[in-house]
ZADO-1210 file (C-alpha; in nm, 4 decimals, padded with zeros to 6 digits):
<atoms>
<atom x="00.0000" y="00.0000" z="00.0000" code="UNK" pos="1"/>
<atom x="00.1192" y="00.3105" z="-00.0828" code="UNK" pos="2"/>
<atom x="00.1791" y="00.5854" z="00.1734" code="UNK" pos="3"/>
<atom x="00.3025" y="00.9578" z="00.1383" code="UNK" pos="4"/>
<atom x="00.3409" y="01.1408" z="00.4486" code="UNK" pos="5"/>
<atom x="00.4146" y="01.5300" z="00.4590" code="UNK" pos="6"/>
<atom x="00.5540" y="01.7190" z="00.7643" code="UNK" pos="7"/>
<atom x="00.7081" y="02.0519" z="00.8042" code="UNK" pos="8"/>
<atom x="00.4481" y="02.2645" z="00.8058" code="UNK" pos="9"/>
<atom x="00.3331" y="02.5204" z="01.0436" code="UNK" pos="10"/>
<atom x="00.2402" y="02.8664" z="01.1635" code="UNK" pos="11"/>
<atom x="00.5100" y="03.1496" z="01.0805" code="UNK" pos="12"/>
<atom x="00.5806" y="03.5109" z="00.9989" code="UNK" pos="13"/>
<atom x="00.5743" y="03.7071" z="00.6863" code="UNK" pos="14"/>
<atom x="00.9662" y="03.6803" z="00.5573" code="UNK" pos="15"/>
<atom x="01.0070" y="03.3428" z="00.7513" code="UNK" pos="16"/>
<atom x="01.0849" y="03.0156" z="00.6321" code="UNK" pos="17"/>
<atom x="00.9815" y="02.6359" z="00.6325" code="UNK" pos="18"/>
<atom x="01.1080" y="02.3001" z="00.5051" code="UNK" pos="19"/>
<atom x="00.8247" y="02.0437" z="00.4079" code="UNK" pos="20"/>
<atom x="00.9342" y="01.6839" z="00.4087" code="UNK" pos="21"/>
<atom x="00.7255" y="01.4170" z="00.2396" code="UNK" pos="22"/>
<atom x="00.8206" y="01.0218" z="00.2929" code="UNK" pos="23"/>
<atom x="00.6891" y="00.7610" z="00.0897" code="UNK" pos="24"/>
<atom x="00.6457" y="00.3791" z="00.1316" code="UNK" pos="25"/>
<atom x="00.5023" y="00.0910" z="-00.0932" code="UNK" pos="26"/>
<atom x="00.5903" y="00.2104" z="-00.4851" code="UNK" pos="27"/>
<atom x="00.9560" y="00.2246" z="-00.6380" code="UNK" pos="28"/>
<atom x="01.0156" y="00.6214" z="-00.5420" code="UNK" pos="29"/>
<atom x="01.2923" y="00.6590" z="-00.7942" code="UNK" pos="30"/>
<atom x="01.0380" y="00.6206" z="-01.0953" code="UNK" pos="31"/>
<atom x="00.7683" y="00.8806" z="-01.0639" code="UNK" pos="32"/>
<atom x="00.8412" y="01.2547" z="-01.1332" code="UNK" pos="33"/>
<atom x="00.7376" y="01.4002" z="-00.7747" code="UNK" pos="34"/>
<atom x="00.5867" y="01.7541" z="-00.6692" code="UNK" pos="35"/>
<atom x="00.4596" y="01.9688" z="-00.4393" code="UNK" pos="36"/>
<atom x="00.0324" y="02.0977" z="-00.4779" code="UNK" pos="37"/>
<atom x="-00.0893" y="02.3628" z="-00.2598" code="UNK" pos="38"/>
<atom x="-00.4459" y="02.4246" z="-00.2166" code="UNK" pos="39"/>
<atom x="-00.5935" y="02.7876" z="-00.0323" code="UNK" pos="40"/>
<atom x="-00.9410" y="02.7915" z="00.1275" code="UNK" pos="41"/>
<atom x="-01.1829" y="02.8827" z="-00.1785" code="UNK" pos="42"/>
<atom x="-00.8958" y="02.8610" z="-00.4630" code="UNK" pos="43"/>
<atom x="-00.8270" y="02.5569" z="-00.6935" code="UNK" pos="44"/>
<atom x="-00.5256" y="02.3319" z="-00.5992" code="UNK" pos="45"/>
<atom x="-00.1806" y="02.4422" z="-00.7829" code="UNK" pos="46"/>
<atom x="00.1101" y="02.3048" z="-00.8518" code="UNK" pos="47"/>
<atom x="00.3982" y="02.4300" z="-00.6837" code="UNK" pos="48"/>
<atom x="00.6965" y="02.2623" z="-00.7876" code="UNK" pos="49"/>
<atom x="00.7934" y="01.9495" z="-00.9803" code="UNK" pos="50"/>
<atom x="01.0864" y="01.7386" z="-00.9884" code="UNK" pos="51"/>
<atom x="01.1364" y="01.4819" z="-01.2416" code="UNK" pos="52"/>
<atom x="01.3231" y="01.1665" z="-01.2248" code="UNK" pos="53"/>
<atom x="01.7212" y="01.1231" z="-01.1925" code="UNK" pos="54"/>
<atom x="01.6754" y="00.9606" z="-01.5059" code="UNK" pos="55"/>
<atom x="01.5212" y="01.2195" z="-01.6718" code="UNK" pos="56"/>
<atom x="01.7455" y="01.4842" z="-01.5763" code="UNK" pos="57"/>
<atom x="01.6065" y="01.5887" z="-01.2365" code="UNK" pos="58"/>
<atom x="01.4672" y="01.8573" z="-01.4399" code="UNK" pos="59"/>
<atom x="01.2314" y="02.1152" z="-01.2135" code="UNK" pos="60"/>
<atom x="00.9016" y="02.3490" z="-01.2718" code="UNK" pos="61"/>
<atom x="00.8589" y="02.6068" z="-01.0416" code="UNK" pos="62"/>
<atom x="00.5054" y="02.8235" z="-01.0477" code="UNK" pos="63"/>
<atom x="00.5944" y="03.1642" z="-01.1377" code="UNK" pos="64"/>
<atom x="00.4860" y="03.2850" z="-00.7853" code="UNK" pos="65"/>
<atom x="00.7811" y="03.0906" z="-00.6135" code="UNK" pos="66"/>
<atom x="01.0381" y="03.1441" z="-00.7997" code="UNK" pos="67"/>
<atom x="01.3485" y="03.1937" z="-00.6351" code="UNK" pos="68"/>
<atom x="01.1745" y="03.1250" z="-00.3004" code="UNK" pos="69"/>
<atom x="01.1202" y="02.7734" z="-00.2894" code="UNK" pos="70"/>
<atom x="01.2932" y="02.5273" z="-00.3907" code="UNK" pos="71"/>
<atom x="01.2319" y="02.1472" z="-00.4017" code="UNK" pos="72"/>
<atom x="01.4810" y="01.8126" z="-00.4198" code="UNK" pos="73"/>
<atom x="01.4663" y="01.4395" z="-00.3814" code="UNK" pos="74"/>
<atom x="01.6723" y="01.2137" z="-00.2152" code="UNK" pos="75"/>
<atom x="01.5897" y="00.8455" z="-00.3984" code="UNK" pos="76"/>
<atom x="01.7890" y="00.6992" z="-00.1422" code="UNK" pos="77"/>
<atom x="01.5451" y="00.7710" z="00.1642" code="UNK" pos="78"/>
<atom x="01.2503" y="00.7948" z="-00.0702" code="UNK" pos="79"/>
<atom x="01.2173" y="01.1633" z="00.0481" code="UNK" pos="80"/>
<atom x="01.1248" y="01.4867" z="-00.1111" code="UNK" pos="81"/>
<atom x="01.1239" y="01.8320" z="00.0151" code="UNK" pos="82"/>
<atom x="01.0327" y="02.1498" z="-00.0287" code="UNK" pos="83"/>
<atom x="01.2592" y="02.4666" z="00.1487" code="UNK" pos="84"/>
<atom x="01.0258" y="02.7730" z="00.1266" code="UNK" pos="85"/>
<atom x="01.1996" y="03.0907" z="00.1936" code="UNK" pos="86"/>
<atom x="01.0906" y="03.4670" z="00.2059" code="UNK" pos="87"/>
<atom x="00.7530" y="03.3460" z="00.3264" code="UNK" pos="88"/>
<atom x="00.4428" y="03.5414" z="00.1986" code="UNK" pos="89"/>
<atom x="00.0750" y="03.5909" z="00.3233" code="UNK" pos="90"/>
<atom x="-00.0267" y="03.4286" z="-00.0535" code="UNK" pos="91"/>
<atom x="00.1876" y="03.1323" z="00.0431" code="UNK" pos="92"/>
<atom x="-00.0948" y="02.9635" z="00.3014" code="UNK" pos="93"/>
<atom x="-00.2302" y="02.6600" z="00.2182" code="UNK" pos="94"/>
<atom x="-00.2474" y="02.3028" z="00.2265" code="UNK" pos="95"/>
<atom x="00.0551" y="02.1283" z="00.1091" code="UNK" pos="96"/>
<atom x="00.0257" y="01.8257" z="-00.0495" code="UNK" pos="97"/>
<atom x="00.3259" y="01.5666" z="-00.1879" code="UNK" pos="98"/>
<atom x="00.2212" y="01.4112" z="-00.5314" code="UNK" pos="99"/>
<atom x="00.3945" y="01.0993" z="-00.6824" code="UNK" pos="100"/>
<atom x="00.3048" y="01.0473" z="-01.0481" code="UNK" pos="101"/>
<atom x="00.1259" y="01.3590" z="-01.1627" code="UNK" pos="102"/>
<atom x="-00.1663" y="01.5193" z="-01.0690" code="UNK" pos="103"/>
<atom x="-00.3983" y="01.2308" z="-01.2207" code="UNK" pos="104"/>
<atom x="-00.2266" y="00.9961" z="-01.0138" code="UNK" pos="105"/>
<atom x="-00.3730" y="00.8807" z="-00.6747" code="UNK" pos="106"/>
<atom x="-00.0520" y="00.8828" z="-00.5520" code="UNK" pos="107"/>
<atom x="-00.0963" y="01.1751" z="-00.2417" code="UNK" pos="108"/>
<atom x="-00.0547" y="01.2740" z="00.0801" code="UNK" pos="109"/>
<atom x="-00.2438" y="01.3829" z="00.3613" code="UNK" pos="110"/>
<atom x="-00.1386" y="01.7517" z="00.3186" code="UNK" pos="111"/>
<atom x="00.0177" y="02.0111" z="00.5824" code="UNK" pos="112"/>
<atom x="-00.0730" y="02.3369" z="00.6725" code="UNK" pos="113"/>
<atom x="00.1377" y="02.6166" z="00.6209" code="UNK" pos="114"/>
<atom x="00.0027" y="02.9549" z="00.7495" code="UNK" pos="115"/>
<atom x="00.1854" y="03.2968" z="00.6734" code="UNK" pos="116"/>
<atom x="00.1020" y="03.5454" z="00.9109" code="UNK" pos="117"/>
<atom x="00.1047" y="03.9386" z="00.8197" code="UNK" pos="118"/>
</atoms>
């Protein structure tokens, strides 16, 4: 069975930072292209920031919004991924969610909150 489970998240102040951690069990971790979906009360879920395989080229997608604030990695080895968020903005609170396999997959995690106060 498969199992993604996100930590890291948290209550801090505008200009702070957090590290998200997501550890997965049950499918071969090294295989799927991985990111990080954030979802705001009332707004659709987005896609943060993708990483593809070490096969592929590691190659990432940032949204626009992040840029140069976040920045996510994988370590195959632990079956880990992460996001470090930086320069922390109101905009930035949400529900973070770990995604193995795309967005159609049903490969997800429970979700953390991160909440950026003013």
């Amino acid at each position: 069975q498969v199992q993604l489970v996100e930590s890291g998240g948290g209550l801090v102040q505008t200009g702070g930072s957090l590290r998200l951690s997501c550890v997965a069990s049950g499918l071969h971790f090294s295989s799927y292209a991985l990111g990080w979906y954030r979802q705001a009360p009332g707004k659709q879920r987005e896609l943060v920031a993708l990483i593809t395989t070490a096969s592929s080229g590691a190659e990432i997608v940032y949204v626009d919004s992040v840029k140069g604030r976040f920045t996510i990695s994988r370590d195959d080895a632990k079956a880990s991924l992460y996001l470090q968020m930086n320069i922390l903005k109101p905009e930035d609170t949400a529900a973070y969610y770990c995604n193995a396999g795309g967005e159609s997959s049903p490969y997800w995690g429970q979700g953390t909150q991160v909440t950026v106060s003013s």
